[in-house]
N, C-alpha and C positions, 0 to 999 in steps of 0.2 A: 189776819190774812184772809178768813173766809168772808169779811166784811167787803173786800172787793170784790165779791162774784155778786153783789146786789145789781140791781138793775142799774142805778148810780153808777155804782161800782165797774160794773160792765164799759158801760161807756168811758169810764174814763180811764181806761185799760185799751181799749182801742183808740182811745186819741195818740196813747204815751208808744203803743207800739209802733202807730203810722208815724210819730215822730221818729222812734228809733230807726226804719227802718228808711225813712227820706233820709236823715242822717250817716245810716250804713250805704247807702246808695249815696251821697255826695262823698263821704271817707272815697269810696271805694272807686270815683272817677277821679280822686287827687291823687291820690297816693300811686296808680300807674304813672301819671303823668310826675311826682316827687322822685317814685322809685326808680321811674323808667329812664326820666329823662335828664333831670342831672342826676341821677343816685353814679356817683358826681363826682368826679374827677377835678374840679374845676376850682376855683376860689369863690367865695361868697363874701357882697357886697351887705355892709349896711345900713347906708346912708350916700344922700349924694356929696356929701366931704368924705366917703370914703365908701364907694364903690369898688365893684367888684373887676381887678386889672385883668388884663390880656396881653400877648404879644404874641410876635410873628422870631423864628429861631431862623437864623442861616447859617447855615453851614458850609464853607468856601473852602476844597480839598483842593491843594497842589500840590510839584515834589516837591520834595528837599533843594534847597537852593537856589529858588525862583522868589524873585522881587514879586511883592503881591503888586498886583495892577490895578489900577483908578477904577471902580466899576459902582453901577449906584443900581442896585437891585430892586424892581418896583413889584408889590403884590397887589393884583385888583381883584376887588369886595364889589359881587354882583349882588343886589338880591335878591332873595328866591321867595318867602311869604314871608306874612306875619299871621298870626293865629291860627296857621295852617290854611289862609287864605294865601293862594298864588299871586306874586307880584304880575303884572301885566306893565311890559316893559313902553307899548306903546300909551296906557292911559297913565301910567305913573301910579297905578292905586295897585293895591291900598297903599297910602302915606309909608313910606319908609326913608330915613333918611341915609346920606350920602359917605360910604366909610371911605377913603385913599385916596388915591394912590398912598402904601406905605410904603417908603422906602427904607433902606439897609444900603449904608455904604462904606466900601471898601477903599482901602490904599496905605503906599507902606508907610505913608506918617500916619493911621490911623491904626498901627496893628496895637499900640498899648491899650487901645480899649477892646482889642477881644479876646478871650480864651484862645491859648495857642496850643494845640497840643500836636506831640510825633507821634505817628502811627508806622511802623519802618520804615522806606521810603515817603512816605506823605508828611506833608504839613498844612495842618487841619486848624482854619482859624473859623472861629464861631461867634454870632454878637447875633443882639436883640433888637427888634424894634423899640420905638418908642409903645406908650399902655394904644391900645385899638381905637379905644373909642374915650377917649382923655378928654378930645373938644366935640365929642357927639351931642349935637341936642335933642331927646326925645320927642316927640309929639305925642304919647300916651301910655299905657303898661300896657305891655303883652309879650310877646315871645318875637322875637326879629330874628331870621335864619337868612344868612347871604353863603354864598360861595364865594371860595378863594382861592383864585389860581396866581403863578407867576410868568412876568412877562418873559421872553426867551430876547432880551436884548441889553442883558447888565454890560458886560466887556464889552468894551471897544477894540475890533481885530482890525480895523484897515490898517494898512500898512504895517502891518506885522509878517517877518518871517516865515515861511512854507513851516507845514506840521502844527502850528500855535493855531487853538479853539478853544471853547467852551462847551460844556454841557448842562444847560438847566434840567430844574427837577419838574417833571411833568406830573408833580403830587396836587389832589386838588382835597380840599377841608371843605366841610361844611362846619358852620359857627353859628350857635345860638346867640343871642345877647337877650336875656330873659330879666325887663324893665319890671321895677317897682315903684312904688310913690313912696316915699317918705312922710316923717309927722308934720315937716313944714311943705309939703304938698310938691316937692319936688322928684323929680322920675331922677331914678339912677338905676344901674345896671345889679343885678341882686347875686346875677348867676351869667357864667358863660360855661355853653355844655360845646366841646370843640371833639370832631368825629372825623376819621379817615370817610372821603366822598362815599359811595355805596353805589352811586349810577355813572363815576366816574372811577375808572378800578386802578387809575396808576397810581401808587403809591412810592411815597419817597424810599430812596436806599436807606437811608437809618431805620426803616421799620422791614425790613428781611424779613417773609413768612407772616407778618402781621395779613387780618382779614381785612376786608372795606367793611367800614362801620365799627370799628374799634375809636373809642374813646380815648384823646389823648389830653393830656393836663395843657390848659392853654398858660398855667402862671410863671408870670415874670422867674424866673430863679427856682425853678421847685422841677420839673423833669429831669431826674436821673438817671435813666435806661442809658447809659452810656454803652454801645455795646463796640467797644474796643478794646482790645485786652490789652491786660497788665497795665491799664490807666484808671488811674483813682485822679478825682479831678473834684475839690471842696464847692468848685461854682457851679449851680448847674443853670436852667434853661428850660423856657417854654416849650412846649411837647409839639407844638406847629413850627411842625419843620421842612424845612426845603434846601437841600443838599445839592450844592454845583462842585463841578470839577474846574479845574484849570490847566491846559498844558500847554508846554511852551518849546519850540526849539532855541537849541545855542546857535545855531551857525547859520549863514545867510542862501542857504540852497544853490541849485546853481545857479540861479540870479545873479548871486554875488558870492561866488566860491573863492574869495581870499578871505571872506570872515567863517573862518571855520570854527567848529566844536570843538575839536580836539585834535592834534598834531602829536604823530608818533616819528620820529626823528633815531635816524644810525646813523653812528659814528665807530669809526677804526682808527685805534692810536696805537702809540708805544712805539720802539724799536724794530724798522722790519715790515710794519704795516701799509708802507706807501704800495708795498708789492703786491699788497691783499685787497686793495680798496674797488676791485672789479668783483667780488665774494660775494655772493647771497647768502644772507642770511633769512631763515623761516620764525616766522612770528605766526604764535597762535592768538589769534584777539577773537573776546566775546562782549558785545554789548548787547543789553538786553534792556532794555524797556522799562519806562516806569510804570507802575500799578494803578496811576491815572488815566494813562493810556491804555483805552480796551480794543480794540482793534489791533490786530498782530500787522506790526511794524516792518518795512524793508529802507533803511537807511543807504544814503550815498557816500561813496569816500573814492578818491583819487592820489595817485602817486606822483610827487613833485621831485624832479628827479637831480643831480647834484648842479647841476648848470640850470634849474630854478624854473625849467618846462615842467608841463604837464606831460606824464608817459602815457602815450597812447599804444606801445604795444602792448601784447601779453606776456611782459617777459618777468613781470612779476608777479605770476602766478596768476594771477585772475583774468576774466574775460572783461575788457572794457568796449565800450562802444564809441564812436566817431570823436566825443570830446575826452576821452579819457578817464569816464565814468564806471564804476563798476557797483553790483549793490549785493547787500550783504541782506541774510534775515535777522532778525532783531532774536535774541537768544540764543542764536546757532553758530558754534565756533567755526571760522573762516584761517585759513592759514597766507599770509602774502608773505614774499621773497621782498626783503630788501638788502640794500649795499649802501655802501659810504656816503654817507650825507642825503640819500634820499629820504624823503617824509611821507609817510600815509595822513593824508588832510581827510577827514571826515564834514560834512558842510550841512547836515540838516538831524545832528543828536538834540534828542529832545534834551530838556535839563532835568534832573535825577535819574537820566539813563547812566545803568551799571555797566560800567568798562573793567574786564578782566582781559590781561596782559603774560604773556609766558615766551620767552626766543627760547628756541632749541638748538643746542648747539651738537646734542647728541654724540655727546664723546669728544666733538674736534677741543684735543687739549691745545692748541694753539693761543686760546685767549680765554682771559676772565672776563664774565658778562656782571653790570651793575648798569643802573639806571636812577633818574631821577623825576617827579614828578610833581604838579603844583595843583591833584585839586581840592587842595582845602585852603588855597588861595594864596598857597607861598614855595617858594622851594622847598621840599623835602632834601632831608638828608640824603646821604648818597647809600643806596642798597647795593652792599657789594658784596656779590656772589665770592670771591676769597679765593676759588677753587675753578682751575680752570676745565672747561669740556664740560660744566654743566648747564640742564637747564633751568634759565631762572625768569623770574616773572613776581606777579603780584592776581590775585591776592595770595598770602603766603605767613604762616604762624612760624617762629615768632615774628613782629617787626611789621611787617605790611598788610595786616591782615584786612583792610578794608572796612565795611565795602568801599567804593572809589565810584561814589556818583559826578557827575557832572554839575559844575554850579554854572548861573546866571552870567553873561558878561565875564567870565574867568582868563578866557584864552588857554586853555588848560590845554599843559601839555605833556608829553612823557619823553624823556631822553635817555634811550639807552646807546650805551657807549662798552668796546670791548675790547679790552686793551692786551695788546699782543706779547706774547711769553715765549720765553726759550730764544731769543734773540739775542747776540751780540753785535756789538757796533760793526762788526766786518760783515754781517750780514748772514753769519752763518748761525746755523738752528743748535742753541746748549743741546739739544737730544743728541745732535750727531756729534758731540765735541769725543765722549768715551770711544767713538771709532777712529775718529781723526786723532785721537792720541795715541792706539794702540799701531795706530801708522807711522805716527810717529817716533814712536818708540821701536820699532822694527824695522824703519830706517834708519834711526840712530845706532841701533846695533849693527844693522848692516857697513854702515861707514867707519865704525870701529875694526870690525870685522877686515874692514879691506886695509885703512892705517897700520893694523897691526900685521896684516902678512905683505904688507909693503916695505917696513922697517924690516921683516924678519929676512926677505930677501937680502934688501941693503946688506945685513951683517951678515950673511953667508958671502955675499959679493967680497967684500972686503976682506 
């Protein structure tokens, strides 16, 4: 050891240390850039037969019971530098090549290729792009960073329904694509480092509370943060996500108020009841809104009255306006009066709006209330209250308990019917029969009464 503090020795003690220390000083400009910059969420490429994938995640939220719609979702790839040199949009430099339009498309002969999952009202279909950059051709190694926003033009709403829109995600990603050369002198993609934008701050709903500049997994099938409860789901999905809603109404507004939502329909039967068919009856109804719809809702519905007009007065309880309109809040129980064979028409429920249903007959034991309803796209059974004077509705344990969303194109409708009790065919009410007999019976006595001190004269007479 002492033999290197010779003068020899000296010197080449100070070669070995400026080596180590150019050395500790190139370590120490890679390893931020290794640590910092993918320490690395991402997948890693090793060759250009098998480079490092990518994709784009969409996530397409409607309610329950809505046709998915034709829509072709386009993401555009700006970009922004390479080597941390700034693209200059007007010279084109430095060289960076051209990623998308990607597209992501929807429709209902396409839902077996995406993940479908319920979320309580919603139904939530999600699918992938194809890999980013599959047909990219490199011009050099180094680091390509684009931005990736999407366009706000997937659905086609012309000529759709009052109430039906979309909502894009106004998420925007920054993407590395971090190019290496291969041993047959070929560029491929080694590394993709994919970030919530940092100078753009809107981030997608599936990252709730997430920071800008959070690191998310760009690979094919590997993002798990599922954050929907009580769903365990074995497929998962690239972490570049972009989350749209969908909403849709059932019925044709008043544009076209014969194609309605939903139709609530009274009827009075039985023995007796032709006398009662001018009776109101009070209906509590609650629709409330789907959880894709965020803006608080006011719905229209109109009373069609047994001769097949539209009621323009207020004699059913609500205040209508010149055509017969009248509007409810979307969550907030409304009570309307109806009678024999009038119908409350609803003309612009969206589809997975919640309809809760209850008549009050509030003691009048004159009739038993049941009803029937179709929306899970068929007749239901007949729900029969059994018991007359009460009140009865939906939803309701055992038997009806719901929920009772709205589906697509159903014509859904509820028919409650209240069939009349304590009636005999003369018309008179079974309640009053025990008085009417005990009249009878007291005139029967009486005309005995008088037979027998008629004969009793007779035989004094004689």
């Amino acid at each position: 050891m002492t033999r290197l503090f010779t003068k020899k020795g000296n010197t080449l003690f100070k070669v070995l240390t400026s080596l180590a220390i150019v050395a500790l000083m190139s370590v120490s400009m890679v390893l931020p850039a290794l640590a910092d910059d993918p320490p690395y969420v991402g997948p890693i490429g090793e060759s250009s037969k098998k480079p490092a994938p990518s994709a784009i995640t969409k996530i397409f939220e409607m309610a329950v019971g809505t046709t998915t719609p034709n829509a072709t979702f386009e993401f555009i790839f700006t970009p922004y530098s390479y080597d941390g040199t700034l693209y200059n949009d007007t010279t084109k430099e430095p060289e960076m090549p051209g990623i998308g339009p990607v597209e992501i498309k929807y429709s209902a002969l396409t839902d077996s290729e995406a993940i479908i999952l319920a979320d309580g009202d919603s139904r939530i279909l999600i699918k992938e792009s194809e890999d980013l950059t599959a047909k990219i051709e490199w011009p050099d190694v180094g680091i390509y960073t684009y931005i990736v926003h999407e366009l706000e033009d997937g659905v086609t709403l012309v000529g759709l329904p009052e109430k039906t829109g979309a909502d894009y995600s106004k998420a925007v990603y920054t993407i590395e694509f971090w190019v290496d050369v291969d041993s047959e002198g070929e560029y491929f993609v080694k590394y993709v480092n994919a970030k919530i934008s940092k100078t753009l701050t809107e981030i997608d709903v599936f990252y709730p509370g997430e920071a800008a500049g959070e690191k998310v997994d760009p690979t094919p099938d590997k993002w798990d943060k599922v954050p929907i409860e009580d769903i365990d789901i074995e497929t998962h999905f690239s972490g570049i996500i972009f989350t749209n809603t969908y909403r849709k109404s059932d019925g044709g507004g008043t544009t076209d108020p014969d194609k309605t939502a939903l139709q609530l329909t009274k009827k009075v039967v039985g023995l007796g009841s032709n006398t009662l068919r001018d009776v109101y009856f009070n209906f509590e109804v609650t629709v409330s809104q789907p959880s894709v719809v965020t803006e608080a809702q006011t719905y229209k519905a109109y009373v069609l009255g047994a001769d097949g007009e539209v009621v323009k007065t207020n004699s059913n309880g609500q205040t209508v306006d010149s055509e017969g309109y009248f509007e409810i809040d979307a969550g907030t129980p409304f009570t309307v009066k109806l009678k024999h064979d009038e119908k409350l028409m609803f003309v612009d429920l969206h589809v997975g709006a919640k309809v809760e249903v209850e008549e009050q007959l509030n003691g009048d034991d004159r009739f038993i209330p049941s009803y029937t309803h179709n929306f899970d796209g068929k007749i239901s059974e007949n729900f029969d209250g059994k018991t007359a004077g009460i009140d009865w509705g939906f939803p309701r344990e055992p038997g009806d308990k719901g929920p009772h969303y709205i589906p697509e194109l159903n014509g859904t409708k509820v028919d409650y019917t209240n069939t009349r009790t304590n009636a005999t065919p003369t018309g008179l009410d079974v309640n009053d029969l025990p008085y009417i007999v005990l009249i009878g019976l007291a005139a029967a006595g009486l005309a005995a009464f008088v037979v027998m001190k008629s004969r009793k004269r007779t035989e004094e007479d004689v």
